[in-house]
C-alpha positions in Angstrom: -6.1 -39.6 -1.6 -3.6 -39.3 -4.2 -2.2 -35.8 -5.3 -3.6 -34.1 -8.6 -2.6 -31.1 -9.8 -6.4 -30.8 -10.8 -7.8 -31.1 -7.8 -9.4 -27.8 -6.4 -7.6 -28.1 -3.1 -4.1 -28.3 -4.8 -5.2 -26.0 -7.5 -6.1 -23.1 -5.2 -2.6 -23.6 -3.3 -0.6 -23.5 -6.4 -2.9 -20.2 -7.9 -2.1 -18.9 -4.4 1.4 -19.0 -4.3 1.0 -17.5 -8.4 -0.3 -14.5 -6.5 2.0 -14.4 -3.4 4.7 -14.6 -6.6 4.1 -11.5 -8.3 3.2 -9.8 -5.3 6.6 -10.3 -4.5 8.2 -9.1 -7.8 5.6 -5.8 -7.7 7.0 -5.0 -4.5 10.7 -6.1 -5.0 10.2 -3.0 -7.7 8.2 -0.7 -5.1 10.9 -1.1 -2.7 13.3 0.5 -4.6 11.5 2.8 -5.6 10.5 3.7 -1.9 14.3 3.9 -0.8 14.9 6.5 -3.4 12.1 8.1 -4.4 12.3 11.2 -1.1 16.2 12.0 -2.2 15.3 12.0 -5.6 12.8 14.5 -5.3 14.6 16.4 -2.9 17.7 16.3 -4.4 17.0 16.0 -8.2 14.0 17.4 -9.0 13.8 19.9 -6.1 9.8 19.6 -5.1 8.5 22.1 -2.6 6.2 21.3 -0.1 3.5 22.9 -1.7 4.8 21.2 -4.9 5.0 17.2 -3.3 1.3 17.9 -1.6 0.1 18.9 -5.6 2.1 15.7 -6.6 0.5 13.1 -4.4 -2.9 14.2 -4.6 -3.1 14.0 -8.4 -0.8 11.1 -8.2 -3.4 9.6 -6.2 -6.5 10.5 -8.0 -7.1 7.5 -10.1 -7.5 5.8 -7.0 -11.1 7.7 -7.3 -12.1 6.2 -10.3 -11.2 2.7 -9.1 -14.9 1.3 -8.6 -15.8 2.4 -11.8 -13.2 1.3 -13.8 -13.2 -2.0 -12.1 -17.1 -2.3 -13.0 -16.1 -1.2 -16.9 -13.7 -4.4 -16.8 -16.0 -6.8 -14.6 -16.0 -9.0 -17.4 -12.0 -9.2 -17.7 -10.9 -12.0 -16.1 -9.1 -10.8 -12.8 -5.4 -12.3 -13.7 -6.3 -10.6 -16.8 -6.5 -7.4 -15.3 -3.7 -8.2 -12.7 -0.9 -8.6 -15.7 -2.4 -5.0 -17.6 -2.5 -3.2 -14.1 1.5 -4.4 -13.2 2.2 -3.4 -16.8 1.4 -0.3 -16.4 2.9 0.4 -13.1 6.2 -0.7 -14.8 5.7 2.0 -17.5 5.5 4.7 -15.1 8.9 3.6 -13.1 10.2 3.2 -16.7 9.1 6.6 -17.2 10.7 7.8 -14.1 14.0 6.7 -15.5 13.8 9.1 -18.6 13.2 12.3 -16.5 14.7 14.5 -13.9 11.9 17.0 -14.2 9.0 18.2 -12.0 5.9 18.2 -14.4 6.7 14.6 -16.2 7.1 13.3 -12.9 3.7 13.9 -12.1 2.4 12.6 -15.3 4.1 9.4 -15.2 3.5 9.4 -11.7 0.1 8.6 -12.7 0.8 6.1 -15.0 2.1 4.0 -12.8 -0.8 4.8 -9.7 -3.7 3.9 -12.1 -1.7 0.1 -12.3 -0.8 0.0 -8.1 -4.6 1.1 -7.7 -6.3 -1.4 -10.0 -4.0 -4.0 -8.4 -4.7 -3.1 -5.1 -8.4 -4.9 -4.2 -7.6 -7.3 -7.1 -4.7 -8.9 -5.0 -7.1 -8.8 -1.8 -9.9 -10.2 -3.8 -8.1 -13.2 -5.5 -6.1 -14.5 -2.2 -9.8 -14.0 -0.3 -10.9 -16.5 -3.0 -8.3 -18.9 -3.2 -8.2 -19.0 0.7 -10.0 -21.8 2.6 -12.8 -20.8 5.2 -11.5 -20.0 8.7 -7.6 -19.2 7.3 -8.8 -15.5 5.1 -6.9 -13.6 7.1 -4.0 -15.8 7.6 -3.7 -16.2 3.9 -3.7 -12.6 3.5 -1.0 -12.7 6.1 1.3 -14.6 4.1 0.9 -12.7 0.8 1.0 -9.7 2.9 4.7 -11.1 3.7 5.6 -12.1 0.6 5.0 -8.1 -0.3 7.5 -7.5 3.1 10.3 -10.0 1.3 9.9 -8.3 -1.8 10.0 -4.8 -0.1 13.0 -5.6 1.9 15.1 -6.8 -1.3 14.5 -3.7 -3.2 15.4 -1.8 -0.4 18.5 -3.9 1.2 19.7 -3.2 -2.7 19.6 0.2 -2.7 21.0 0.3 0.6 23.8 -1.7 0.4 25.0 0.0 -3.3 24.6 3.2 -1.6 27.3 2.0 1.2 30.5 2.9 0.1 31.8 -0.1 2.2 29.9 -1.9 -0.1 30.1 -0.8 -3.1 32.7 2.1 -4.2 30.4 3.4 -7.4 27.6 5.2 -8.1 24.1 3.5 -9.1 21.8 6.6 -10.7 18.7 6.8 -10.3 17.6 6.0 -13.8 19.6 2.5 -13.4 17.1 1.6 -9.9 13.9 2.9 -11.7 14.9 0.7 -14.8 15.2 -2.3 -12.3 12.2 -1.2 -10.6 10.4 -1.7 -13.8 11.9 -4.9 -14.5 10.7 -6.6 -11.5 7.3 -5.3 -11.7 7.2 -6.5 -15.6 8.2 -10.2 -14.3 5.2 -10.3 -12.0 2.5 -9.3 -14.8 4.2 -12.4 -16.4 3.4 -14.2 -13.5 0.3 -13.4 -12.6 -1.2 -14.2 -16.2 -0.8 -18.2 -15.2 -3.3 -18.0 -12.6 -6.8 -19.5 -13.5 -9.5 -17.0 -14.5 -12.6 -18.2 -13.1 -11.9 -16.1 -9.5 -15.2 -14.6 -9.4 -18.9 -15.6 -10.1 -19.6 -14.6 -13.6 -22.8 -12.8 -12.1 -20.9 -10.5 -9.8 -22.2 -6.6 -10.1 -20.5 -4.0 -11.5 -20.8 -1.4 -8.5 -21.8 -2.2 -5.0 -22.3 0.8 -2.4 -24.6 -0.8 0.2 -25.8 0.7 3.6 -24.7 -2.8 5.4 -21.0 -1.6 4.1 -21.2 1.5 5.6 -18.7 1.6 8.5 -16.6 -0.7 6.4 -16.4 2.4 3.7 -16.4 4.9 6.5 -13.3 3.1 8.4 -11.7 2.9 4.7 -12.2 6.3 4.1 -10.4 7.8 7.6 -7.4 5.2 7.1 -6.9 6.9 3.4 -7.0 10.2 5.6 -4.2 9.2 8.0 -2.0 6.7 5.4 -1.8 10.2 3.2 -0.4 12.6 6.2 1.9 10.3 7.4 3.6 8.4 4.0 3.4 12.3 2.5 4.8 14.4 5.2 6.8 12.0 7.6 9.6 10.5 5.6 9.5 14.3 3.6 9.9 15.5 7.2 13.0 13.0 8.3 14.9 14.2 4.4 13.5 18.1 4.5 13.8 19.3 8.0 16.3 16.4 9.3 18.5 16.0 6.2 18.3 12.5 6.9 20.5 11.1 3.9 19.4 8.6 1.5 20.8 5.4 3.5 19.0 5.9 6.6 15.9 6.6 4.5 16.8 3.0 3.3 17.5 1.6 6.4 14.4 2.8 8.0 12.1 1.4 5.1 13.9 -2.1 5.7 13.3 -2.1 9.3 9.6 -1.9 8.2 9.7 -4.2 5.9 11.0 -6.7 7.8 8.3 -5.9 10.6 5.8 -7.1 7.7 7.4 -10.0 6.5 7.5 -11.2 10.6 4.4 -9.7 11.8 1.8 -9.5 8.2 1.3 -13.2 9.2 1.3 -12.9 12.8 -1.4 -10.0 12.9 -3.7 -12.5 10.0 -3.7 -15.4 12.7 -4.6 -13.3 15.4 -7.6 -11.5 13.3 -8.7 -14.9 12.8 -8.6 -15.4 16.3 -9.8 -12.6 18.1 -11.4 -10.4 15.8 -11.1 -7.3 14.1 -12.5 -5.1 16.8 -10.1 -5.8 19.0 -7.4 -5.7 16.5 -8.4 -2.3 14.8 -8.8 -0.4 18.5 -5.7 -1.1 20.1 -3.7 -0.4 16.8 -5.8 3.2 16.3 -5.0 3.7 20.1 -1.2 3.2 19.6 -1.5 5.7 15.9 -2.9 8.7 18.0 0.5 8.5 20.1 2.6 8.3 16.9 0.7 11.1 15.3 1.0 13.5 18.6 4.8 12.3 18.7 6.1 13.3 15.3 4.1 16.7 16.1 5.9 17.3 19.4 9.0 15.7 18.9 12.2 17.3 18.2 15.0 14.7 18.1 15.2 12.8 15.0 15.6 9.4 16.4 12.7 9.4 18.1 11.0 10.2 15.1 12.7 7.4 13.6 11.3 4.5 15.8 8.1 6.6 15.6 8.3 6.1 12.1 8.8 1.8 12.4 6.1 2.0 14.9 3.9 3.6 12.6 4.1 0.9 10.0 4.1 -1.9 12.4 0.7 -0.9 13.6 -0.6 -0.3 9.8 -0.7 -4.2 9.6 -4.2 -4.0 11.3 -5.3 -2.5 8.0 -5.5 -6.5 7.4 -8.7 -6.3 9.4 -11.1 -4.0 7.2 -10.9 -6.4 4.4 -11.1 -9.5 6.4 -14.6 -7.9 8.2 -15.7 -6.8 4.4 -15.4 -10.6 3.3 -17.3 -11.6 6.6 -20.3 -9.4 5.9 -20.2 -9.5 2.0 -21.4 -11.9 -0.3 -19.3 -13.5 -2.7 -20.2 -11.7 -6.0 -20.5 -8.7 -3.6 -16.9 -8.7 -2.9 -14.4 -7.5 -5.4 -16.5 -4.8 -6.4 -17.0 -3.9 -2.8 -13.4 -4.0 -2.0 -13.2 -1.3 -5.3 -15.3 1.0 -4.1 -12.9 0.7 -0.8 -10.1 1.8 -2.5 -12.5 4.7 -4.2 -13.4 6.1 -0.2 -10.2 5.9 0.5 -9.0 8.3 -1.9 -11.4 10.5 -1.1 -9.1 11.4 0.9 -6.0 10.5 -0.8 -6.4 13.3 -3.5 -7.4 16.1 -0.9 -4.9 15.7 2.3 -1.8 15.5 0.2 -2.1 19.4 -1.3 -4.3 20.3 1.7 -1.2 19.4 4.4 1.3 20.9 2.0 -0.1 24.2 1.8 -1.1 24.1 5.9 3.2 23.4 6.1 4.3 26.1 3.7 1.8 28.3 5.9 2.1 27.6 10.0 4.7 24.3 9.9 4.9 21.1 9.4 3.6 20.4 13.0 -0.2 20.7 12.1 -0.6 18.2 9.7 0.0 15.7 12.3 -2.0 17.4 14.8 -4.6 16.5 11.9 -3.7 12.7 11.8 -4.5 12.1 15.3 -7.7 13.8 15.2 -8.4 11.4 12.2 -7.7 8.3 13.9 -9.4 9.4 17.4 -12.5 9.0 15.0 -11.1 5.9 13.6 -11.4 4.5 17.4 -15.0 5.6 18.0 -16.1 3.9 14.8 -14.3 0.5 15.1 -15.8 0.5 18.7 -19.0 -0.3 16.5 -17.6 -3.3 14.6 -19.5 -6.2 15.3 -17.8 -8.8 17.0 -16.5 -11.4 15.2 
């Protein structure tokens, strides 16, 4: 068979690697901002404890609202969407850039969390739909490494201009959050080219069904344990550790190479063997992380505790691939919204909730917490179906 562009096999690839595209420039963006943003507040704007747990739970608030605002814009194409939702996000780094303040760093904070948030189940939903049957989570895989090569760059930049073997000036921070918004901007561009009939025309504007239950319920813990460890354990490594800015940097490489070798590894083998499996020996290994940053005193153990942490975060992979294997197609997107809703359940109470149990008995407790979350994590992904 000859090759035309037109053809719904070689479409799909070509809208496929649109997304895998401007996930990578979203996240080339993200990484820098992820190398810098721990010193900046530390050192810059001086947050408390207290003050970062206020930050990240109304920083992650909108995530709330995501199933509803999603099902006000069902109609909106989801490229459509895509490019307004990375626009924003580039705002709020832009805004970052302007400001060395506490209070409009929480406000464009938000700005730029409403974007990541819509964008979040749209970039899951599109690669589940431009995916052929029997490769979803291997396709997730590779956009999932396409985010790790974007990751890494951002980071390896700041890194290496904040090695004075590198490079003998200073980059400010308003220079990287100017990048960072630059990149993100490029992939709304991108992300408008790919075709806009994704979705059934029909789909519904909310789904919260009983047969989604555990998928909800499992979404809802993980939003519990992402929020104590990426609030309190790199704030732990800068706070307690004074870890400086280029091990930060180095560290958040490390992980983001781990992705970019292992998102695609860990798709293939959901395919194969199933998310149950998956999803309980990852929580198993999380408990020991969690009990280990709480017990743990030298700082390089919490280090490798910290890779480990994000290496076994790639089983995340397997809620969404057992949501599209239960769900029905119109069912999925907003399915996948209200995901990201549960989750932040969560998201907007742990943050200030951990920050004031620190300022009161220690950072230790916190992660006493985590564990405790993911032990239920385990019993409930015992009760996955097999695949």
């Amino acid at each position: 068979m000859s090759y035309s562009p037109e053809h719904p096999k070689h479409r799909a690839g070509r809208d496929l690697k649109l997304v895998a595209a401007a996930a990578f420039c979203l996240y080339v963006g993200f990484g820098i901002y992820l190398a810098t943003y721990n010193n900046f507040f530390v050192g810059v704007i001086h947050v408390r404890p207290e003050q970062l747990g206020v930050l990240e739970s109304v920083r992650e608030s909108p995530g709330l609202a995501m199933a509803f605002v999603l099902a006000l814009a069902m109609h909106i194409a989801e490229p459509m969407l895509g490019t307004a939702a990375l626009m924003l996000l580039s705002i709020g780094f832009l805004g970052y850039a302007g400001t060395a303040s506490y209070v409009p760093i929480v406000f464009f904070s938000v700005i730029w969390s409403v974007g990541l948030h819509v964008w979040m189940p749209l970039q899951s939903a599109m690669t589940l739909s431009l995916a052929e049957e029997g490769a979803k989570g291997r396709r997730l895989g590779q956009v999932g490494a396409a985010t790790g090569l974007g990751t890494s760059l951002g980071i390896t930049a700041v890194l290496l201009l904040s090695s004075n073997a590198v490079y003998s000036g200073t980059v400010s921070y308003r220079t990287w959050y100017t990048a960072a918004a630059v990149w993100v901007a490029a992939g709304a561009v991108i992300i408008w080219f790919v075709r806009r009939d994704l979705s059934p025309p029909d789909r519904p504007r909310l789904v919260f069904k009983r047969k989604y239950g555990l998928y909800y319920g499992l979404t809802f813990l993980e939003g519990c344990r992402k929020q104590v460890f990426i609030t309190f354990a790199p704030y732990v490594l800068v706070k307690v550790y004074g870890t400086p800015q280029m091990v930060i940097a180095a560290l958040m490489l490390t992980n983001n190479v781990v992705n970019l070798i292992g998102a695609p590894i860990v798709g293939r083998m959901i395919d194969r063997i199933g998310e149950r499996r998956i999803l309980t020996t990852s929580y198993t290994g999380l408990i020991a992380v969690f009990l280990g940053y709480a017990l743990t005193r030298q700082v390089h153990v919490l280090w490798v505790l910290y890779c480990v942490d994000n290496l076994l975060y790639l089983s995340t992979y397997s809620l969404t691939t057992y949501l599209n294997r239960i769900a029905s197609r119109e069912d999925l997107t907003p399915s996948l919204s209200m995901g990201v809703t549960t989750n932040h359940l969560a998201a907007v109470v742990v943050p200030i909730t951990g920050g004031l149990i620190w300022k009161a008995v220690g950072y230790q407790v916190p992660f006493f917490g985590g564990a405790a979350v993911v032990a239920a994590s385990l019993l409930l992904a015992s009760r996955l179906s097999r695949k």
